[in-house]
C-alpha distance (Angstrom), angle and dihedral (degrees) to the residues before:
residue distance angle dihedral
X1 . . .
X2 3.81 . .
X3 3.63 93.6 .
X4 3.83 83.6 54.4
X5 3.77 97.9 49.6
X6 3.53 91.0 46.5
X7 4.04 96.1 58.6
X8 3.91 87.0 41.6
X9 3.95 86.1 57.9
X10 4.03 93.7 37.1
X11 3.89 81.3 57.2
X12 3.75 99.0 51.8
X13 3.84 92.3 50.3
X14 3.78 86.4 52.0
X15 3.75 94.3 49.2
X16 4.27 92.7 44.8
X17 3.89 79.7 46.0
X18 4.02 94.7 67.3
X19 3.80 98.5 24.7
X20 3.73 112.0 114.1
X21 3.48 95.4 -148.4
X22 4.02 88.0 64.8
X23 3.52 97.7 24.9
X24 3.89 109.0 128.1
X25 4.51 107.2 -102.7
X26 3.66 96.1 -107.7
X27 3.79 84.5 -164.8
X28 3.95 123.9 120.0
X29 3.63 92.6 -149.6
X30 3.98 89.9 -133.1
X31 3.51 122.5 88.4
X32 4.24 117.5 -162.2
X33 3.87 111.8 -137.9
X34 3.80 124.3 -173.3
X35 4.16 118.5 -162.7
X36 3.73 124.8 -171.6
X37 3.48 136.1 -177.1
X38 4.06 135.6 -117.5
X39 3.63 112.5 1.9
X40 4.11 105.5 -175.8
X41 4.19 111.0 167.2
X42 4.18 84.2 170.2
X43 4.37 96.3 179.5
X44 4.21 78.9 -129.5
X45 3.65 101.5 45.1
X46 3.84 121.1 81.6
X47 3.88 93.3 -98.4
X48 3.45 95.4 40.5
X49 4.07 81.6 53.0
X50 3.63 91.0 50.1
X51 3.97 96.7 64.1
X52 3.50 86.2 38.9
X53 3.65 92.3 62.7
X54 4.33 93.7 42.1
X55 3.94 95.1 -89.2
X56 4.02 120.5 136.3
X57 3.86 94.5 -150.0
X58 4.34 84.3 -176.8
X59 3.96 86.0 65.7
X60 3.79 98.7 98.8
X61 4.10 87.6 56.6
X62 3.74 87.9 29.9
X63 4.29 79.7 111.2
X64 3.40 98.6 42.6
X65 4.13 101.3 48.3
X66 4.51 81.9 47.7
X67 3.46 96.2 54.1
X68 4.01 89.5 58.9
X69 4.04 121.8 81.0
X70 3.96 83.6 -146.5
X71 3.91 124.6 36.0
X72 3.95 114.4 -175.5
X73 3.28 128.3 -179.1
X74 4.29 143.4 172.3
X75 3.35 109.7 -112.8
X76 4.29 100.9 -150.1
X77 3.67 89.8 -169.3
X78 3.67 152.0 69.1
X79 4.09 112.0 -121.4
X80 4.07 97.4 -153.7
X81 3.97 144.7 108.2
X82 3.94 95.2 -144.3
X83 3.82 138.6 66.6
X84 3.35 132.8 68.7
X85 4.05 126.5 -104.5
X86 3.35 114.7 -79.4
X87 4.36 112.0 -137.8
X88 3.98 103.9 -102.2
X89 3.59 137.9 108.0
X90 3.92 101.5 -99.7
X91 4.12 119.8 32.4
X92 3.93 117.1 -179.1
X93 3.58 127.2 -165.0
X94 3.75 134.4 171.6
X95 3.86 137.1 -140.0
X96 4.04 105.1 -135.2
X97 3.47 87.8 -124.3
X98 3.77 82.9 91.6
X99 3.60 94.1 69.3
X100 3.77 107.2 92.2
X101 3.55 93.0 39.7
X102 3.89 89.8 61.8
X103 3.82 88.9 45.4
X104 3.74 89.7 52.5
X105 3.30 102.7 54.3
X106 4.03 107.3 20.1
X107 3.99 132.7 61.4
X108 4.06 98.7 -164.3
X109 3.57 137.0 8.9
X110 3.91 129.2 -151.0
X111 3.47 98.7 -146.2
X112 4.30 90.1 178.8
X113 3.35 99.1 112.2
X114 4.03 145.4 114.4
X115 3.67 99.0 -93.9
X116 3.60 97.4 49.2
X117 3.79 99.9 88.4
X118 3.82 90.4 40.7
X119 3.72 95.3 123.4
X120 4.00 101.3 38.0
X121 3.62 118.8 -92.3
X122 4.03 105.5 -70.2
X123 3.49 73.0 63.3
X124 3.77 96.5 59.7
X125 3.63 94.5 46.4
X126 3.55 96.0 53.7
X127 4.49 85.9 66.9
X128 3.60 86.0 49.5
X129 3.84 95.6 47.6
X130 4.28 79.9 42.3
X131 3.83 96.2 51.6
X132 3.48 95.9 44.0
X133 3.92 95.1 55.2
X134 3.56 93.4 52.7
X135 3.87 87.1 47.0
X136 4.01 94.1 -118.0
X137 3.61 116.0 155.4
X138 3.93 120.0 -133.8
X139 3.54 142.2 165.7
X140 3.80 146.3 -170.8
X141 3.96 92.3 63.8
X142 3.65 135.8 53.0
X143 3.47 144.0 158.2
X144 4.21 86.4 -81.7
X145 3.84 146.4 6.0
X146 3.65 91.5 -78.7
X147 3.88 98.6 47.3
X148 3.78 89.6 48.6
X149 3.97 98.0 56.1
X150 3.78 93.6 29.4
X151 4.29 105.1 109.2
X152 3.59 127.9 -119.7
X153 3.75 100.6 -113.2
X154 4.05 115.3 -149.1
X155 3.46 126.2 176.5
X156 3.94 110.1 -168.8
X157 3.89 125.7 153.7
X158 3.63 92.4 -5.2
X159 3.08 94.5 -53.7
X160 4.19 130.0 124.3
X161 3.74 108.2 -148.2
X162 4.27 121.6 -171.8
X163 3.66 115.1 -164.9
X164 3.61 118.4 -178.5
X165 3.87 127.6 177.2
X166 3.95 130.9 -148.4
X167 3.43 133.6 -175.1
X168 4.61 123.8 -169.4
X169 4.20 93.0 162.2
X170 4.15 107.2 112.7
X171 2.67 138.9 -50.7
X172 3.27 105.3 57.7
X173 4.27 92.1 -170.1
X174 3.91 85.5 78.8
X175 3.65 89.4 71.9
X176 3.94 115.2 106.9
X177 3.85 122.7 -112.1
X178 3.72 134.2 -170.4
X179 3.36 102.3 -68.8
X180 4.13 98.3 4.3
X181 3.62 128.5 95.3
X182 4.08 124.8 -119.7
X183 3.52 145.7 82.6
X184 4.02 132.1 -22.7
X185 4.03 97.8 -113.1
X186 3.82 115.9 -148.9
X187 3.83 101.3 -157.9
X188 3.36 85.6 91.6
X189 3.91 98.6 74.0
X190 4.01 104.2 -175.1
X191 3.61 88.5 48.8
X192 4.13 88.6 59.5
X193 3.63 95.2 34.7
X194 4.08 84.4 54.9
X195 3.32 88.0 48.1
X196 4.00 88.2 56.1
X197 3.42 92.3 50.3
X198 3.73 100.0 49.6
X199 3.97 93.1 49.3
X200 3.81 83.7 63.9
X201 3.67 104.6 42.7
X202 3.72 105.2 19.1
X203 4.30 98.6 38.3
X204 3.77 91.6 29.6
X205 4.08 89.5 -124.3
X206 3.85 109.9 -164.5
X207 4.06 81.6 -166.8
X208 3.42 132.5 14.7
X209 3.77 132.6 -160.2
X210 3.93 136.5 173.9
X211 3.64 116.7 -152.1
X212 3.94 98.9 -151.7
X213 4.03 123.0 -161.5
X214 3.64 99.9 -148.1
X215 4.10 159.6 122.7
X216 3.94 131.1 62.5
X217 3.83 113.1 -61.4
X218 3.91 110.7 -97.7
X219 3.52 97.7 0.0
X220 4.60 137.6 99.8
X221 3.76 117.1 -86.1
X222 3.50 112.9 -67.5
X223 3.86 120.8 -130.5
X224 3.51 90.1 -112.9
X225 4.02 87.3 65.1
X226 4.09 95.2 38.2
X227 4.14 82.8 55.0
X228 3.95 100.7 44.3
X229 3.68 94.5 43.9
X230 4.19 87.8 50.3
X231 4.21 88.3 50.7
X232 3.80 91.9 46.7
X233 4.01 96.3 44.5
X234 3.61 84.3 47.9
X235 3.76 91.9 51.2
X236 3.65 95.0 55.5
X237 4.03 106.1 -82.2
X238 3.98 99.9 145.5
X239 4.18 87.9 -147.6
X240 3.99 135.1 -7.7
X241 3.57 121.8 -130.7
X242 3.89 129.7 -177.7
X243 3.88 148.7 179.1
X244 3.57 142.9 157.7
X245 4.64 96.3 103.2
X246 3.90 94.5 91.1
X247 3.77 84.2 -126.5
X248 3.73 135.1 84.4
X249 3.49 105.0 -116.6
X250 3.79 104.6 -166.6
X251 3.87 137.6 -109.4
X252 3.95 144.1 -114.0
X253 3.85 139.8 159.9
X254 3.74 131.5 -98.1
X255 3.56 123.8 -173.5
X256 3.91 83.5 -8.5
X257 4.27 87.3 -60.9
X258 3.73 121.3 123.5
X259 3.66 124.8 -118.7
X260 3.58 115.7 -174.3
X261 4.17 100.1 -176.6
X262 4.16 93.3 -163.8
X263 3.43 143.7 10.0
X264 3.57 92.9 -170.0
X265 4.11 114.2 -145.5
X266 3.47 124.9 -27.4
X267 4.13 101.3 -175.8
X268 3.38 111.6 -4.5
X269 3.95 127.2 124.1
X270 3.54 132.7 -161.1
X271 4.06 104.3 74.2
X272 3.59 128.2 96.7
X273 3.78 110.3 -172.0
X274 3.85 114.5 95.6
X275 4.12 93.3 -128.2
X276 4.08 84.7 64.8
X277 3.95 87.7 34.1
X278 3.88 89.9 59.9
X279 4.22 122.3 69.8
X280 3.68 130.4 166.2
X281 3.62 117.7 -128.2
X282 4.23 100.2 -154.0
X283 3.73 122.7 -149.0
X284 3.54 120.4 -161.7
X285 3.66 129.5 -171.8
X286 3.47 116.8 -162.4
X287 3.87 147.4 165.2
X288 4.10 142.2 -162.7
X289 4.23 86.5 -62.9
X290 3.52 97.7 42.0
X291 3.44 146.3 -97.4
X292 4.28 118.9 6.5
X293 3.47 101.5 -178.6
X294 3.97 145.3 -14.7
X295 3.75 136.6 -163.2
X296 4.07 129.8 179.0
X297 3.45 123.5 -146.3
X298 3.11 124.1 -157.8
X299 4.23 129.7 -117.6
X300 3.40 125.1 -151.8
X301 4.03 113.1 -164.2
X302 4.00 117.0 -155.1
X303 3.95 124.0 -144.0
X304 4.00 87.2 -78.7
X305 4.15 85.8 58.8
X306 3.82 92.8 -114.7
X307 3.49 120.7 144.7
X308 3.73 124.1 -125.3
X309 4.11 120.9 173.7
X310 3.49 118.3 -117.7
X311 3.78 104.6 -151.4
X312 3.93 97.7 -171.2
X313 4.04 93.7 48.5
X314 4.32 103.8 96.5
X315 3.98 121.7 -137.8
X316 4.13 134.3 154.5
X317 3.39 125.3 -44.5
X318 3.97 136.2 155.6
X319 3.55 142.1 152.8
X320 3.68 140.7 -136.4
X321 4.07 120.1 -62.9
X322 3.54 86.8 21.0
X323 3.89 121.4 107.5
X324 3.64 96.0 -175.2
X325 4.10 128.5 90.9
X326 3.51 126.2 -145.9
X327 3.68 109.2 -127.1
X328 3.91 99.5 -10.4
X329 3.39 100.9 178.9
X330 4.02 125.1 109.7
X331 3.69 129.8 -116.0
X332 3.44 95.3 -133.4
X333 4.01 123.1 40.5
């Protein structure tokens, strides 16, 4: 009888073992996310020319994009075969070819940007219709209003992440409507701040982060950035991060948030100064409360406009609890 109540017993533990109700959270409960800045693969720009002739021009950061649970990235380009050029200085557009490069080496693209409605809007549907048939996630721009400031919801490690994308850099006709495709535009603050809100209380968002498309070309934050970033911390974004000036523009706390202004390019050819040569490339570690700790490194991009890290060069950093910056300064004044 013993004998039998023991195997009856040695068979419960087994079963309680392998049920996932009681199986033991294998989750870490922090999730690693790297951003970068401007990614622009334009099929008659040097980079786009690159892919075209079988290079991976993301190779040198191949490493550093792995080693993150979460790789996000701006896409500074239209992906499509159809539209007509839109009347401004700079027009992008993308051979397909692209596409399984991004999906190797990216999780997430913001695809709010300037460049985005560069061939009309047929044009921007056809990356959206692109994206979504190779299964990668984006966000900032949809097929309408509400697809364009609806969050990319990720849950990894336990954790619920909300990224949202915004773009207020001309022209303002890429900006989605009703029943119009484009980009989510952030002049119009309540609408973003909404936006905020809802990714916490309607999409249960452990951690939520805008990914703004901002600031004057070459030049310090303006005030309009310092302000916006202050009324969407204060809304509930967990940290701010921005691109779009070429530059890095620097980073500080507020309210013990993060606000990193500019990334500054990622891949992107065509400059020659070393303030637009130079990006960051910002990790972020982060849990259910928020961010633990973060770390820039910074990007060097040759004459071709590939990036390549350059471990010895110094940039900001921080971690959680502390208000202080390591090297806060900007590259460019």
């Amino acid at each position: 009888m013993l004998r039998r109540l023991f195997t009856r017993l040695t068979l419960l533990a087994c079963l309680l073992a392998f049920s996932p109700a009681m199986a033991k959270d294998n989750s870490t409960g922090k999730v690693s996310m790297i951003f970068v800045g401007d990614i622009m693969v334009a099929h008659d720009e040097e980079t786009g020319k690159l892919i075209e002739h079988g290079v991976d021009p993301f190779e040198p950061c191949a490493k550093l994009l792995k080693n993150a649970d979460i790789a996000i990235g701006n896409l500074e380009c239209v992906v499509s075969e159809k539209g007509e050029r839109v009347k401004k200085p700079y027009n992008f557009r993308a051979d397909p070819r692209c596409i399984p490069l991004l999906k190797k080496h990216f999780t997430v693209f913001s695809v709010a940007n300037n460049h985005s409605g560069d061939f009309g809007k047929a044009a921007f549907v056809e990356p959206c219709d692109r994206l979504d048939a190779a299964r990668i996630p984006y966000f900032g721009g949809g097929r309408n209003k509400a697809d364009a400031h609806k969050p990319w919801i990720i849950n990894c490690h336990g954790v619920r992440i909300a990224l949202l994308g915004y773009c207020e850099v001309f022209l303002k006709s890429f900006q989605a409507e009703d029943n119009m495709p484009g980009v989510a535009w952030s002049e119009h603050d309540d609408k973003v701040l909404a936006d905020l809100r809802a990714a916490r209380k309607q999409y249960k968002a452990d951690v939520v982060i805008p990914f703004m498309h901002w600031g004057i070309e070459d030049d310090p934050p303006s005030d309009r950035e310092k302000s916006f970033a202050r009324k969407m911390i204060d809304v509930g974004a967990d940290v701010v991060v921005g691109a779009h000036p070429h530059v890095t523009q620097g980073a500080e706390y507020y309210k013990g948030h993060l606000i990193v202004y500019s990334l500054g390019n990622f891949l992107f050819n065509g400059f020659k100064d070393p303030e637009n040569l130079t990006g960051w490339a910002l990790n972020l570690t982060v849990n259910k409360k928020g961010m633990v700790a973060w770390n820039t490194v910074v990007l060097r991009l040759d004459e071709h406009g590939v990036p390549h890290p350059d471990p010895k060069a110094k940039s900001p950093s921080g971690h959680c609890g502390s208000q202080q910056i390591e090297l806060k300064s900007n590259y460019r004044k």
